[in-house]
C-alpha positions as CSV (number, residue, x, y, z in Angstrom):
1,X,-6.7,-129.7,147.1
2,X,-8.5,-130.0,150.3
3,X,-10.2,-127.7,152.9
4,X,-9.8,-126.5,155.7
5,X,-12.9,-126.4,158.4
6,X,-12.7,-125.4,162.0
7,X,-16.0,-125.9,164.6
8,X,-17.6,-123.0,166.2
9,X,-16.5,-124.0,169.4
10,X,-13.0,-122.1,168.7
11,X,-15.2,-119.1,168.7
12,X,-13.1,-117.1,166.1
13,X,-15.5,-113.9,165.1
14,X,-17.5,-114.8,162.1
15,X,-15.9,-111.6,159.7
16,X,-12.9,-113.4,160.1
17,X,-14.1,-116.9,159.9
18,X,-15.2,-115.4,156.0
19,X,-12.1,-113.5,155.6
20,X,-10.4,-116.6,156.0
21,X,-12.7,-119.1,154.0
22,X,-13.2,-121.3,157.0
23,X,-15.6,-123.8,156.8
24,X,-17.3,-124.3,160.2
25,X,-19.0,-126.8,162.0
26,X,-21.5,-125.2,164.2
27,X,-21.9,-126.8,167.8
28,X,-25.3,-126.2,169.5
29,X,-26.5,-124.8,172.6
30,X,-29.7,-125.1,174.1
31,X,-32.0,-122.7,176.0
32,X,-35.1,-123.7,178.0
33,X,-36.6,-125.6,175.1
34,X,-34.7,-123.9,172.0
35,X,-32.0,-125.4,170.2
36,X,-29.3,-123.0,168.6
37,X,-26.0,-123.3,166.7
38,X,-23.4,-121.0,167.8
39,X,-23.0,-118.5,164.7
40,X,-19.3,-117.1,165.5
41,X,-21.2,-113.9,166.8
42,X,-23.0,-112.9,163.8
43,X,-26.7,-112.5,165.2
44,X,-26.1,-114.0,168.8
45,X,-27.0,-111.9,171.8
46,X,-24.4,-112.3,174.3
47,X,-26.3,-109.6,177.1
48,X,-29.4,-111.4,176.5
49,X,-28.0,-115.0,176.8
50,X,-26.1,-113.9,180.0
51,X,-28.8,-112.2,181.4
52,X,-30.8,-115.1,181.2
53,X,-27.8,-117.4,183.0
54,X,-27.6,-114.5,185.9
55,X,-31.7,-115.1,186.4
56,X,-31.1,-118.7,186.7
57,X,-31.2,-120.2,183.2
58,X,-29.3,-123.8,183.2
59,X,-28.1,-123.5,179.1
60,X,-26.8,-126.9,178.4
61,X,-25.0,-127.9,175.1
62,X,-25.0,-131.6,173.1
63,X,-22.6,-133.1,171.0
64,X,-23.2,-133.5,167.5
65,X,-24.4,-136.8,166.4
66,X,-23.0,-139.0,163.1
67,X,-25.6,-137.1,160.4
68,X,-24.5,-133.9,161.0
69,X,-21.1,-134.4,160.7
70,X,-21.8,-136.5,157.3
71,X,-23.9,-133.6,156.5
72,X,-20.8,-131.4,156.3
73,X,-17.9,-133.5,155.4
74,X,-19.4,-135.8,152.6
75,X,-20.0,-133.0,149.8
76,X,-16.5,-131.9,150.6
77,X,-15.6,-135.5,149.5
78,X,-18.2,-135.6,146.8
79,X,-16.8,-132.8,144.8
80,X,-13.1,-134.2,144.6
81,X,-11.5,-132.5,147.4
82,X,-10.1,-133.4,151.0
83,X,-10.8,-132.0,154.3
84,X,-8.2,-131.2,157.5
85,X,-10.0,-130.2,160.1
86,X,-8.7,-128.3,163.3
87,X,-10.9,-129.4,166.3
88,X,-11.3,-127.9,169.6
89,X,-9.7,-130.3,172.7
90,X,-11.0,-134.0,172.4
91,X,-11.4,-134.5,176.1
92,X,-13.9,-131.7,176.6
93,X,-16.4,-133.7,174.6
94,X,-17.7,-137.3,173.7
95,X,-18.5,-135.8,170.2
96,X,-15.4,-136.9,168.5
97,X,-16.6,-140.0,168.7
98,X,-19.9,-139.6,165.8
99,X,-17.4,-137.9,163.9
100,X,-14.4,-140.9,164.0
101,X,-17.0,-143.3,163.1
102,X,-18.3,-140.7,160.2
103,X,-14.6,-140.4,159.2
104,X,-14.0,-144.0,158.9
105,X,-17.5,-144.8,156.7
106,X,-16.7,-141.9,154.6
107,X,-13.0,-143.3,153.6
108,X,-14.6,-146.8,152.4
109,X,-16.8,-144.7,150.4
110,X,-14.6,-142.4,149.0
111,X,-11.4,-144.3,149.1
112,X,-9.3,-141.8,147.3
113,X,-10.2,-138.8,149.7
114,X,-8.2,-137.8,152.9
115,X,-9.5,-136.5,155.8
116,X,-7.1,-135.5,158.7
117,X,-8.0,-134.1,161.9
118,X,-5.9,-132.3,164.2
119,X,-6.5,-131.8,167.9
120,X,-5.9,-128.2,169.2
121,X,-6.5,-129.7,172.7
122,X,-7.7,-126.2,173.6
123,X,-11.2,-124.2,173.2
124,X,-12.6,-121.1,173.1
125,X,-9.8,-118.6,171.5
126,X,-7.1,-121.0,172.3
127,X,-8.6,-123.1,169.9
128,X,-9.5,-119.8,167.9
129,X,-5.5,-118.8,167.7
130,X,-4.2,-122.1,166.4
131,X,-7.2,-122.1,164.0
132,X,-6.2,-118.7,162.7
133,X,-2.5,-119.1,162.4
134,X,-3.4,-122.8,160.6
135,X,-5.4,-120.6,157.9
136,X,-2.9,-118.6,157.3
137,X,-0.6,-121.2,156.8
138,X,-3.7,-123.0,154.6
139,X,-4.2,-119.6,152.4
140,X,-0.1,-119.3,151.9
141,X,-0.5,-123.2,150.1
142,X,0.4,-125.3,152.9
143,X,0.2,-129.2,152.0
144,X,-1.7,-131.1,154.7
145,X,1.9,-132.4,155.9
146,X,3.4,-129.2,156.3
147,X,0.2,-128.4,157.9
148,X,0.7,-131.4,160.4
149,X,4.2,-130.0,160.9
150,X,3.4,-126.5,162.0
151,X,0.4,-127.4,164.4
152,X,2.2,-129.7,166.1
153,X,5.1,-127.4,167.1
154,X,2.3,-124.6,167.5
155,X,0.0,-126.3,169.7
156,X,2.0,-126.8,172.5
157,X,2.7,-123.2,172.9
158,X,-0.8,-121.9,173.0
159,X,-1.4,-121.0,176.8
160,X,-4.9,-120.5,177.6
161,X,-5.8,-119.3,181.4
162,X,-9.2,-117.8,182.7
163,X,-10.6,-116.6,185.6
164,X,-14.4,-117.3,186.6
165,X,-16.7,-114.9,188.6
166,X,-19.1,-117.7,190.1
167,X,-17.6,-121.5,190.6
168,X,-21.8,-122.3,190.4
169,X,-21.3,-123.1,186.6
170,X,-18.0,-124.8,187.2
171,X,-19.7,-126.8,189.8
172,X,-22.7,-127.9,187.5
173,X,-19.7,-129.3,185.4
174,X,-18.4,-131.7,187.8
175,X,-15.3,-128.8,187.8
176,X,-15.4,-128.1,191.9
177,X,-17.0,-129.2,194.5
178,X,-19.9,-128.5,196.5
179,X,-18.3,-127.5,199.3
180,X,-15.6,-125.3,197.4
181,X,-18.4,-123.7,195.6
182,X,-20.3,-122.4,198.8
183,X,-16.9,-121.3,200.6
184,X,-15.3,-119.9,197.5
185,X,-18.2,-118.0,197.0
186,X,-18.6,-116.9,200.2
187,X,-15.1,-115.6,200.5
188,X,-15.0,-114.2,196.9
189,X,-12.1,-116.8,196.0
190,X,-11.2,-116.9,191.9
191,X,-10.4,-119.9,190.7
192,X,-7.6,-119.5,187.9
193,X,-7.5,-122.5,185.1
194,X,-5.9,-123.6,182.1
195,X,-5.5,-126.3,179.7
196,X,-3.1,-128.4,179.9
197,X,-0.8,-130.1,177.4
198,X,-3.8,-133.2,177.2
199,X,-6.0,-131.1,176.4
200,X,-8.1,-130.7,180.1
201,X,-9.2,-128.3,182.3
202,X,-6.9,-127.8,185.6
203,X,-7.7,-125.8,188.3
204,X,-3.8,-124.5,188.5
205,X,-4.7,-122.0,191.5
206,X,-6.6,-119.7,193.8
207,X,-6.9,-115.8,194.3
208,X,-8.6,-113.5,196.4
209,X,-10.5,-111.6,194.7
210,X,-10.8,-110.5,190.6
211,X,-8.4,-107.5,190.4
212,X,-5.5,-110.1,192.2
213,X,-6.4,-113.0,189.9
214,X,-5.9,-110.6,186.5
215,X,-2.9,-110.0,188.1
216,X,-2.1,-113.4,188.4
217,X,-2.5,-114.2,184.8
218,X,-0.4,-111.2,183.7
219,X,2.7,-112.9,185.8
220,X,1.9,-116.0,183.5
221,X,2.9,-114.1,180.8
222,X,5.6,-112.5,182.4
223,X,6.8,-115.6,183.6
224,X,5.9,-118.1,180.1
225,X,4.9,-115.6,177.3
226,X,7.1,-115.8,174.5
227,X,7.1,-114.0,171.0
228,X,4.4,-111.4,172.4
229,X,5.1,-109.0,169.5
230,X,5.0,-112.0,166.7
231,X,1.6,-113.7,167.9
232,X,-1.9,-112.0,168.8
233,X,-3.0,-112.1,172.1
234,X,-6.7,-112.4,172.9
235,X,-8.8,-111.5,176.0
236,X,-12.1,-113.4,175.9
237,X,-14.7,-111.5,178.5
238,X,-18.2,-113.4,179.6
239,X,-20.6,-110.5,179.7
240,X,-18.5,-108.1,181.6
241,X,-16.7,-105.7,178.8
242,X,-15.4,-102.8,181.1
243,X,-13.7,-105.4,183.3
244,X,-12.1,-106.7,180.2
245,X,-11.4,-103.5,179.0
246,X,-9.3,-102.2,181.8
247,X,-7.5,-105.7,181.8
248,X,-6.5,-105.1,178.0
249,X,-5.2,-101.7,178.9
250,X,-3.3,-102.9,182.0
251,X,-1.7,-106.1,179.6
252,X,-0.6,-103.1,177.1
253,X,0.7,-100.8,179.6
254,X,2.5,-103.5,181.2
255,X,3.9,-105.3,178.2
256,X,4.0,-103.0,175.2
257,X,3.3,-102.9,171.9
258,X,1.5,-105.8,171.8
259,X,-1.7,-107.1,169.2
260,X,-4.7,-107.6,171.8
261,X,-7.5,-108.5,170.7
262,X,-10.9,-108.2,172.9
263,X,-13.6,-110.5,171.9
264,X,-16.5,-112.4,173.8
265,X,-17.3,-115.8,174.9
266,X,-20.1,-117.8,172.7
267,X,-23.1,-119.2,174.5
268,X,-21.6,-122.8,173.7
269,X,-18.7,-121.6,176.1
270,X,-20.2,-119.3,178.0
271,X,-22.4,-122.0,179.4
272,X,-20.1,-124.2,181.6
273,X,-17.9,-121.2,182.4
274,X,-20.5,-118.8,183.7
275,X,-21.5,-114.6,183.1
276,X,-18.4,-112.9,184.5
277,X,-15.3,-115.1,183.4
278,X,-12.3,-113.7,181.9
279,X,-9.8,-115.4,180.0
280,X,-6.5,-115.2,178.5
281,X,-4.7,-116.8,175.6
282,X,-0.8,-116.1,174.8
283,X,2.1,-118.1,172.7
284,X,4.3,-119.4,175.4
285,X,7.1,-121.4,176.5
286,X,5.1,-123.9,177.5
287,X,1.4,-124.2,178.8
């Protein structure tokens, strides 16, 4: 028998983190001089935290170090059972590094344990979907192998695109340049971004203007959606609901009877991407 854990960085909503039986592993966030750990949006005050970014807040986030991560794998172990653990992408963090070395002290101890990891090389609800659809899989009895199996023809076919209001927070990131970030400001240009199949952040294009990069993303999924009426999509919003509102609408009118889901971005997230973002996850051809 073994569990299945996700971290909060995949940012499913915490009723469905319990429906499921998740166990997470709670990445933190810090404010001014107060450490929290993203709760899957169970108490957290998205307005507030955003509200605080607008007036010129500089959130910043940490990686977990090799106690905490002992902390929640090692009575897993203890008690007799493994662990498989769905992870958000490995080259947005250095954290993955406390928890390889945690992984490897853990099996000397407790030789007859497994723990497998499995890269979604996505975050945010990107992450969120392949966690979902791997606990689904977990609740129907799936054997860490079959589990292996699915993900790996799964993951590639996660697309995950978003939009950003302000390239300040992207810039703070190392994600643009000065210079673009003055210019693009100036001019109202939108970056649009996605993952790609590594796992990293690429710039894939430029709009003018919100309403024309929304539209943008929808011809992604005209052009690489695939299954739309077998898989959820989700529209992740950074503090600007009504925006993402009207952009759910527009994705039904346009493609159907769909499963949308609207859900907001965590202050772990939320951080390096900025009040005002919009994103967009879909299955897909390809990325």
């Amino acid at each position: 028998m073994y569990q299945l854990f996700c971290d909060s960085n995949c940012e499913l909503w915490y009723t469905r983190v319990k429906e499921l039986g998740l166990n997470v592993i709670r990445m933190p966030y810090i404010v001014g001089d107060d450490e929290y750990f993203y709760d899957m949006g169970e108490r957290t005050d998205f307005k507030e935290f955003f509200e605080k970014m607008r007036a010129g807040a500089v959130p910043k986030t940490a990686a977990l170090n090799e106690y905490a991560y002992t902390e929640y794998f090692e009575p897993v172990l203890a008690r007799g059972e493994d662990i498989y653990y769905v992870t958000f992408s490995h080259e947005m963090s250095g954290t993955f590094n406390a928890m390889k070395n945690v992984i490897a002290q853990l099996k000397e101890k407790y030789p007859e344990r497994e723990i497998r990891f499995k890269d979604s090389k996505l975050i945010s609800m990107g992450s969120g979907l392949v966690t979902y659809y791997a606990a689904l899989k977990y609740k129907d009895g799936a054997t860490m192998d079959e589990m292996d199996a699915y993900l790996d023809e799964l993951i590639p076919h996660v697309a995950t695109y978003f939009v950003v209001d302000d390239l300040t927070y992207l810039y703070r990131g190392g994600r643009v340049s000065g210079v673009s970030k003055v210019v693009g400001n100036m001019l109202g240009i939108k970056p649009i971004l996605y993952f790609n199949e590594q796992g990293k952040i690429i710039n894939i294009t430029k709009a003018k203007g919100f309403k024309k990069a929304l539209s943008t993303l929808m011809d992604y999924v005209s052009q690489k959606g695939t299954e739309l009426d077998k898989y959820k999509m989700i529209v992740m919003h950074a503090d600007c609901e009504e925006a993402a509102n009207n952009f759910v609408a527009s994705l039904k009118e346009k493609f159907g009877d769909i499963d949308v889901e609207l859900q907001p971005v965590g202050p772990v997230i939320g951080s390096h991407c900025g009040p005002g973002t919009i994103g967009l996850v879909f299955h897909a051809k390809e990325k």
